[in-house]
N, C-alpha and C positions, 0 to 999 in steps of 0.2 A: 714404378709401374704406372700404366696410365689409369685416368681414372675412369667413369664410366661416362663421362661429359668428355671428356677428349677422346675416347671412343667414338662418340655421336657426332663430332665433329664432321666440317666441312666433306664431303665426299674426295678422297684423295685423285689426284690427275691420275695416276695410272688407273684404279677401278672407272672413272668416267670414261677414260677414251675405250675401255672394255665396252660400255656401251653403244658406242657406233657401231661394232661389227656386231656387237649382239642385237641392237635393232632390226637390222639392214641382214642378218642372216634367216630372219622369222621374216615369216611372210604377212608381211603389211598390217593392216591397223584393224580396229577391233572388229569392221563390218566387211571384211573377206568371206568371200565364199567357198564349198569346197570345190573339189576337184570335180572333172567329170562324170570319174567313178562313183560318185552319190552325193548327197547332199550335206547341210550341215558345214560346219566351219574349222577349219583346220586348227588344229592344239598348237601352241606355240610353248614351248619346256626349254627352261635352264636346269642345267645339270651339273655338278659341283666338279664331277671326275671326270676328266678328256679320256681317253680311250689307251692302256698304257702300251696294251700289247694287240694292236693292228685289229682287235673284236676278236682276238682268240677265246672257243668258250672258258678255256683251262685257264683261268687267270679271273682279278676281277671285272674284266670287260664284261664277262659272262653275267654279273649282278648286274648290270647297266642294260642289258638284254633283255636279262628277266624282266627288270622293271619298269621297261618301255614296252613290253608283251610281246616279244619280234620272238622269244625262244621258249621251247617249252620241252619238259620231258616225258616220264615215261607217268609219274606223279605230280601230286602237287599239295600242297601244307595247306589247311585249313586254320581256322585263328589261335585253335590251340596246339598246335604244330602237329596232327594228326596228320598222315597219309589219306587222300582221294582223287579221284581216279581225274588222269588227264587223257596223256596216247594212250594208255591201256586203260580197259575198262574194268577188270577188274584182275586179282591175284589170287592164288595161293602156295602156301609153306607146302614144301616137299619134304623136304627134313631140312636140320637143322644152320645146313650151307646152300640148299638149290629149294628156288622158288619159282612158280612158271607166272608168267603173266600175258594175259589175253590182247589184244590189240582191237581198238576202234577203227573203224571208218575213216580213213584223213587222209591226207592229201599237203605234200609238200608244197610252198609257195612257188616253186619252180615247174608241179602240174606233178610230178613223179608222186607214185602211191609210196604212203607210209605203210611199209612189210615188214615182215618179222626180217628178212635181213638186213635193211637197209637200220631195225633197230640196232640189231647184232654188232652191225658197222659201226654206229655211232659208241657203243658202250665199250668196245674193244679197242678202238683210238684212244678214250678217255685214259682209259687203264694203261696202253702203252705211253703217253703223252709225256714228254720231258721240258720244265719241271713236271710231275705227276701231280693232279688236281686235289685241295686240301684235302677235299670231301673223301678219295681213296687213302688216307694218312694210315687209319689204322683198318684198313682191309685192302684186300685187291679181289675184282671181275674179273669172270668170265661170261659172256652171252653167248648162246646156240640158238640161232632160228629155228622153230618148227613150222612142219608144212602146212599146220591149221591157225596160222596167224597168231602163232606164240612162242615168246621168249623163254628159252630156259636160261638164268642168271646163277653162277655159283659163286662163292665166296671162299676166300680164302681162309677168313674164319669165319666159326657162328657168329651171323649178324641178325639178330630181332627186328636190326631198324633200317633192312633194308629196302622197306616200301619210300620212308621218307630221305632215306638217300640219294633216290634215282630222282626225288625232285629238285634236287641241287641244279643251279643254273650251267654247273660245269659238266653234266650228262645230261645235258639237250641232247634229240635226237634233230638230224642234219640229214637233205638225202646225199646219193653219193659227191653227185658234181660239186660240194662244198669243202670233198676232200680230195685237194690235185696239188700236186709241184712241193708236196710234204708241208704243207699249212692247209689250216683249216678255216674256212671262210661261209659264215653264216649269214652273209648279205644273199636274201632270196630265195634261199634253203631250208631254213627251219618251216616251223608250224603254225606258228602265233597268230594272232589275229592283225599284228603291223610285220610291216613285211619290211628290213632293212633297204632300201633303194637306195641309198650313196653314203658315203663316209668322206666327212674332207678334212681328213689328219685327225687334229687334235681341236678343229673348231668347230664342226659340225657335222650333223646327222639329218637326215630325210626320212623318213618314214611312212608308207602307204599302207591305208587299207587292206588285208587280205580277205577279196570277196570270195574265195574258196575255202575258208577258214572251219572248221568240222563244226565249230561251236555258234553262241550270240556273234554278229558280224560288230563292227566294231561301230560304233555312233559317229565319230569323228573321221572323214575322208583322209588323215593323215596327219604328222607330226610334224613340228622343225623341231626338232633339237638345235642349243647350243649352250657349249659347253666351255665354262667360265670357271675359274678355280676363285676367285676372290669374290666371296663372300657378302661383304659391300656392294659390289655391282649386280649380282642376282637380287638382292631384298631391293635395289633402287630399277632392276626391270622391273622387279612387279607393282612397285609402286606408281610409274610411270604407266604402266599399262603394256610396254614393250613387250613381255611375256604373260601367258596367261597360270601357270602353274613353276613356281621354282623350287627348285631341291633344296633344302638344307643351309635354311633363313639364319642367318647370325644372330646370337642369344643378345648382342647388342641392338639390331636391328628391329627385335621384335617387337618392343614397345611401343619404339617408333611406328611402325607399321598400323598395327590395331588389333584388336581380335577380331575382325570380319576377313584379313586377308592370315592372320597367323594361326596355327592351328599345332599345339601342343597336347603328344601323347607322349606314354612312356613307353621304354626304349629298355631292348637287351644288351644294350652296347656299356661295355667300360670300357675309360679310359685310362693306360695303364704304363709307367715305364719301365721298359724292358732292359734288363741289364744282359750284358757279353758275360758270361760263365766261364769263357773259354779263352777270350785275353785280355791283357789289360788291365787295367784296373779292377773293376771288377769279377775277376778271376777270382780274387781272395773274399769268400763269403762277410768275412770280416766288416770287411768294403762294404760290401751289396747292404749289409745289416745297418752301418752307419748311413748309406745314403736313403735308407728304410723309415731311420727314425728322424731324418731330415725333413721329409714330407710331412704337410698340415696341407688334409682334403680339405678340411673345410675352409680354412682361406680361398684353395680353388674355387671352391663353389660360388660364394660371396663375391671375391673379385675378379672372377671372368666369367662366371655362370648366371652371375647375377642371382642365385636362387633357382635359378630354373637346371636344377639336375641335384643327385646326389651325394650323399660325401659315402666315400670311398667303406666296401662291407666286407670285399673278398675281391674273389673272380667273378663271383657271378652276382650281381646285383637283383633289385626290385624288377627287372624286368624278366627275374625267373623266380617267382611267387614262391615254390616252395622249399627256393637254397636259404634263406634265412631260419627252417625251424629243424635244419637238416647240416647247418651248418657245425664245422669242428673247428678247437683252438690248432694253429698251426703249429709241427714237428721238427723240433730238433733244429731252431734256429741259434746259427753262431753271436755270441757275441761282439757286438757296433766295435770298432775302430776305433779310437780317440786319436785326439786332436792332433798328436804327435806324429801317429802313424799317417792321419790322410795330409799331413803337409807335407810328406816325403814323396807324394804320390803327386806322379805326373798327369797334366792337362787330360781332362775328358773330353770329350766329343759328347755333346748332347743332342740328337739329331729330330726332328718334327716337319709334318708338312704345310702347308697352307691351303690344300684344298677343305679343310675344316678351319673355320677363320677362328675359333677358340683355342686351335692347341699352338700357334706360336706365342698367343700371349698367356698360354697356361704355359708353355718353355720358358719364358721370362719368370716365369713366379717361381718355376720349378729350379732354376737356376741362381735365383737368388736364395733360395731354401739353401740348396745343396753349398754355394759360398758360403751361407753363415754357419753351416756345418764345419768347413774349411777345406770344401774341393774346388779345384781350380777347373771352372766350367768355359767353353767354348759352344757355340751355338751352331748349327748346320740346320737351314729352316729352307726349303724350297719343292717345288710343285712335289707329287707323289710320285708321279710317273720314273721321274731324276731320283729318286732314292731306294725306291723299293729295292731294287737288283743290289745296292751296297749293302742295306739293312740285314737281308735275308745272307747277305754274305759274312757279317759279321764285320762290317766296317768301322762300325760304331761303338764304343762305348755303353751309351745311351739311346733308346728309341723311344719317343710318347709316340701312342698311336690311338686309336678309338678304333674296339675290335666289339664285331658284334658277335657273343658266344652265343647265339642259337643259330647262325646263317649258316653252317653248313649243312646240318642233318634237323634241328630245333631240337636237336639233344647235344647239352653240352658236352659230352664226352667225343665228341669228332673234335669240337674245339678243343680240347684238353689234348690229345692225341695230336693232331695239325700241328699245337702252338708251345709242348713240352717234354715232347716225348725226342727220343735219341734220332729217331728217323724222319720226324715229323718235318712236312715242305714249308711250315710256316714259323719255325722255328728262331725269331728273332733273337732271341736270349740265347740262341745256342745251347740250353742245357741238356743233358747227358747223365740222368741219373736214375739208375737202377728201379729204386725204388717207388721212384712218380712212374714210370713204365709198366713195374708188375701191377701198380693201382688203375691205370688205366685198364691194359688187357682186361684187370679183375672184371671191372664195370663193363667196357665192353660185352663180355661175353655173357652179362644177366640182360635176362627179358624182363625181368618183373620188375615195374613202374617202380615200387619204394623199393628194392634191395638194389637197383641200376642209383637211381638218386643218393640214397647213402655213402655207396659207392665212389660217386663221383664226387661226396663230400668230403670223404677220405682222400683222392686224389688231389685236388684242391687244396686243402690243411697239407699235404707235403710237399707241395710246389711252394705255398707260400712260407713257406719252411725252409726254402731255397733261395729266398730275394731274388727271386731270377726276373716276378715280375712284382714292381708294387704299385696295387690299383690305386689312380690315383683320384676317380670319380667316378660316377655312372651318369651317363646322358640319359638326357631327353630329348626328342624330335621335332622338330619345329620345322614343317613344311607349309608353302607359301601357294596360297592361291585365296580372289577372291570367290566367296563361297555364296552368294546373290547371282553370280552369274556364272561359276566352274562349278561341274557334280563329276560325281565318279570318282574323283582323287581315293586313291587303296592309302590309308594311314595302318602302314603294317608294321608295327613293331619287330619283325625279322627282315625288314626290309627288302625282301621278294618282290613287291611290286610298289607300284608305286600310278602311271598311267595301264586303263586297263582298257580292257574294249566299251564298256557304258562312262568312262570320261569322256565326258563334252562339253562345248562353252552354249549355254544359252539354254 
């Protein structure tokens, strides 16, 4: 494994020549001015994830939306993941499936009034939308426009936490012309205060002011985005001045850097691998238990986190305060494999991406774990974009991934529901068991803060009960900007935003 000096090493050819078009795709050097639309200096942003699916919202394009502020819904999550009011001004419970919500004032980027139909439209796409967005896993909508500028919303089940649902970046509302030729296309359609103006593939993004925007108008005249998946070459824009804000600084990198341009919070995200339940190798619980007690988090930490994140607690780590005094011992796990059994067991596939530059060399550690257990690993490491549709297929063996359990609802039980249940769309592990399902429903269906968290403590103790996932860490976030001359940066631990309308340089 390398060590943390040959980490630091020379910049490799491939992330520099990243650098030419990431220069040369921002607009010019630090004293540009803005557009003619207003003043002030346009934002220049690296972004870790290229675009996988064309800006569709139903996918994670839709995070990358949010968090450039181009989309926005009917809500929106405050720091402690409470619901308040975005497109709608305010809400209430009808009973215990149908809630009305009232409508603001606003105005599509396109000039079209934000109406209770054109919300209706938006929410009723979502719901039909194939794949179907996480955030519906364990509920399905319905929206009815009323005549006095309000949504009536019903669910398919009791849902208490349907205020903080609809702020998922996957029920943006859109007006109609965003929906033609059977896709959905949010360039100049939604709400937000940046307005998407071009998309070029997988290398960049444009982004304008929206000076019709209902709320604060934005400080900065406009965005470049570009979007670079290696790691290395984001921490050396911002060091170079090429970019003025970068996503998702390399835990190598940061040292280097300094604490003027790194800025570390903590973070709902763990990192976790996902075993196949359903073939393979890992079919036989046995298996999953052996490759269970194969892992040492805290090697992770130390030698690719360098310290900065935590060793592995559950599913839900420190960036959800009260799963540690609520947490249960996990149910009904099989006992580990020996030595015998996993050498008769054919090659895995252990699959990771690179747009987070810690988890191929967290794949090597993890890889060497699992051989000195005595499985025969293979490596599958390439951009996210290239893998997602195999994972979700079940092509793998093995997935590491870095999942943040509060981004759908900022209640873990959508993540539980999404990433373990029978039906669930993000279902990596493929598992199929009974009894994580009735745990889930159970928790869904409470309102009350501690008997929903207990709940969902229970569910958690029988997944991991399962080896379907074994957490292998919890991050921490380290985003890049120098902070003498950038303000505004959103340090959001659910990761919703990130550039917001008072981000500006100077």
């Amino acid at each position: 494994m390398p060590t943390s000096r040959l980490r630091r090493a020379a910049l490799p050819l491939t992330a520099a020549a990243l650098l030419v078009p990431l220069a040369t795709a921002c607009s010019g050097g630090a004293n540009d001015t803005g557009s003619a639309s207003g003043g002030g200096q346009r934002l220049r942003v690296v972004m870790a994830f290229p675009p996988a699916q064309a800006m569709s919202p139903y996918g994670d394009d839709a995070v990358n939306l949010s968090r450039l502020s181009v989309i926005e819904g009917l809500t929106s999550l405050d720091r402690e993941g409470a619901a308040k009011p975005a497109l709608a001004a305010s809400w209430k419970r009808e009973s215990p499936k149908a809630w009305t919500f009232t409508l603001r004032e606003a105005s599509f980027q396109d000039g079209t009034e934000v109406d209770a139909a054109a919300v209706a439209r938006s929410l009723n796409a979502a719901q039909k939308a194939s794949p179907k967005p996480r955030v519906l896993s364990d509920t399905g909508i319905t929206a009815t426009a009323g005549g006095d500028g309000t949504v009536r919303v019903v669910t398919t089940e009791a849902d208490p936490l349907l205020p903080q649902r609809l702020a998922n970046p996957s029920l943006t509302v859109l007006s109609a012309a965003a929906y033609r030729d059977g896709k959905v296309n949010p360039a100049g359609h939604a709400t937000g205060p940046f307005t998407l103006a071009s998309v070029k593939g997988a290398v960049g993004a444009t982004l304008e002011r929206n000076d019709h925007y209902w709320g604060a108008k934005a400080k900065a005249p406009g965005v470049d985005v570009t979007f670079v998946a290696d790691g290395t070459a984001r921490a050396n824009a911002l060091r170079t001045k090429a970019v003025d804000v970068a996503e998702y600084v390399p835990i190598s990198q940061a040292s280097l850097l300094g604490d003027g341009l790194v800025h570390e919070f903590p973070s709902a995200r763990t990192n976790g691998l996902s075993l196949n339940t359903e073939h393979g190798v890992f079919s036989d619980p046995a298996m999953r238990a052996a490759a269970r007690e194969a892992i040492d988090s805290q090697a992770l930490v130390k030698a690719v986190y360098e310290g900065r994140a935590d060793s592995a607690q559950g599913l839900l780590g420190p960036g959800v305060p009260w799963a540690a005094a609520a947490r249960q011992d996990p149910a009904g796990r099989a006992e580990a494999a020996g030595k015998a059994q996993i050498a008769k067991a054919k090659q895995i596939v252990l699959a990771t991406y690179t747009n987070r530059p810690e988890l191929p060399e967290a794949a090597t550690v993890v890889q060497q774990q699992l051989q000195k257990r005595g499985f025969t690993v293979k490596q599958v490491v390439r951009d996210y974009a290239q893998l997602e549709a195999d994972a979700l297929a079940g092509k793998y063996d093995a997935f590491i991934q870095a999942r943040n359990t509060l981004l759908d609802t900022a209640d873990p039980v959508s993540y539980l529901a999404s990433d373990f249940t029978c039906d669930g769309s993000f279902n990596i592990s493929q598992l199929c068991d009974k009894r994580v399902d009735a745990d889930v429903d159970k928790a869904a269906a409470l309102a009350g803060t501690d008997a929903r968290h207990r709940a969902a403590m229970t569910a958690e103790a029988d997944i991991l009960g399962t080896d379907a996932l074994v957490p292998l860490l919890h991050e921490r976030f380290v985003q890049g900007y120098d902070d003498s001359r950038v303000h505004g940066v959103a340090l959001d631990p659910m990761e919703r935003t990130l550039i917001t309308a008072d981000t500006r340089v100077g």
